[in-house]
DRENMI-945509 format. One line per field, with one value per residue (C-alpha): residue number from 1; residue in three letters; x, y, z. Coordinates in Angstrom, 3 decimals. Each point is the difference from the previous one (the first is absolute). Layout:
<zagus>
nr c(NUM,...)
rest c(ALA,...)
c1 c(X,...)
c2 c(Y,...)
c3 c(Z,...)
</zagus>
This chain:
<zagus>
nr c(1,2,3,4,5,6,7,8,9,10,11,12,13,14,15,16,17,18,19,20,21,22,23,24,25,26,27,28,29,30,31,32,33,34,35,36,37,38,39,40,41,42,43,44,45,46,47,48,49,50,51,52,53,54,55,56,57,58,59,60,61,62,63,64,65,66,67)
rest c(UNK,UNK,UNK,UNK,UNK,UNK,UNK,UNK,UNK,UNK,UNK,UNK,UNK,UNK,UNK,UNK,UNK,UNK,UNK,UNK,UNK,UNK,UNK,UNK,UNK,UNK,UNK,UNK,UNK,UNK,UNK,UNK,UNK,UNK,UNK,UNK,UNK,UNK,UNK,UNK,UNK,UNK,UNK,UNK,UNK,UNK,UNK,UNK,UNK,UNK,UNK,UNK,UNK,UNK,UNK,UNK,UNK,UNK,UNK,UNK,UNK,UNK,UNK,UNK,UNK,UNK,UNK)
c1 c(0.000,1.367,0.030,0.231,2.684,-0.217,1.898,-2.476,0.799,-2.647,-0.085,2.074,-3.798,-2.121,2.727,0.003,-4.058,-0.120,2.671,-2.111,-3.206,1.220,1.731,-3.735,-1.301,2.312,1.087,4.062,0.000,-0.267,-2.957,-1.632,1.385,-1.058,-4.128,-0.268,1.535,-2.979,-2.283,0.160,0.247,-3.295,-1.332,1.384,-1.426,-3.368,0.100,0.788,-2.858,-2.666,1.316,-0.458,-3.412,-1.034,1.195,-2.373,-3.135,-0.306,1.338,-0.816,-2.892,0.117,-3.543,2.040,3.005,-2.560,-1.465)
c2 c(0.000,3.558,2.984,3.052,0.793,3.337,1.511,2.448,2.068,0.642,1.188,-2.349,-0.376,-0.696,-2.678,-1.868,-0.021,-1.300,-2.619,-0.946,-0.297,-1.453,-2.975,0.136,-0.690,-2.884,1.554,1.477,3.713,0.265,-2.425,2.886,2.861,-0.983,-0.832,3.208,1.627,-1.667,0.794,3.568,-0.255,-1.219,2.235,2.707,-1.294,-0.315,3.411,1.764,-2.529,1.427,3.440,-0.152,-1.826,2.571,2.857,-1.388,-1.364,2.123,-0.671,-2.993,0.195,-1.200,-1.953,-1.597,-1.063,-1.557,-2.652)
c3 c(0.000,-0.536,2.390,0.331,2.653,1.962,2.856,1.945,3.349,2.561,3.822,2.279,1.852,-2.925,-1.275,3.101,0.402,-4.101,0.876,2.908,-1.895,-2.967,3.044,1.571,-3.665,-0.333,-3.557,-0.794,-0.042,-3.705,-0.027,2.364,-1.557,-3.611,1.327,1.914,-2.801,-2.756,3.092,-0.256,-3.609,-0.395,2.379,-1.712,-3.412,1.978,1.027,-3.378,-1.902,2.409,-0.138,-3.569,0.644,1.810,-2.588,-2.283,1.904,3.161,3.488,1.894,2.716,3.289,-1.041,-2.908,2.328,2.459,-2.739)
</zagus>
């Protein structure tokens, strides 16, 4: 399988808590670091296809959210 290797930096903290949730997970760091990174990837793809929704049909009401 190929990869794509990166080196990233982050606070000292925030490394330590990912390396301790991606030991919690039982996955290796990149295993953890690549599905939170396609997490908020389709989250962010979510968020720009309702936006655009929206544009075009009218915001969505709280009536519509409770069906």
């Amino acid at each position: 399988m190929h990869v794509d290797k990166m080196s990233i930096s982050m606070e000292p903290q925030l490394g330590d808590d990912v390396r301790a949730a991606a030991r919690r997970a039982g996955m290796s760091l990149s295993a953890w670091l690549a599905e939170a990174a396609a997490a908020r990837l389709r989250r962010q793809a979510l968020g720009e296809f309702l936006a655009d929704w929206q544009a075009e049909h009218g915001q969505i009401t709280p009536e519509e959210l409770a069906k």
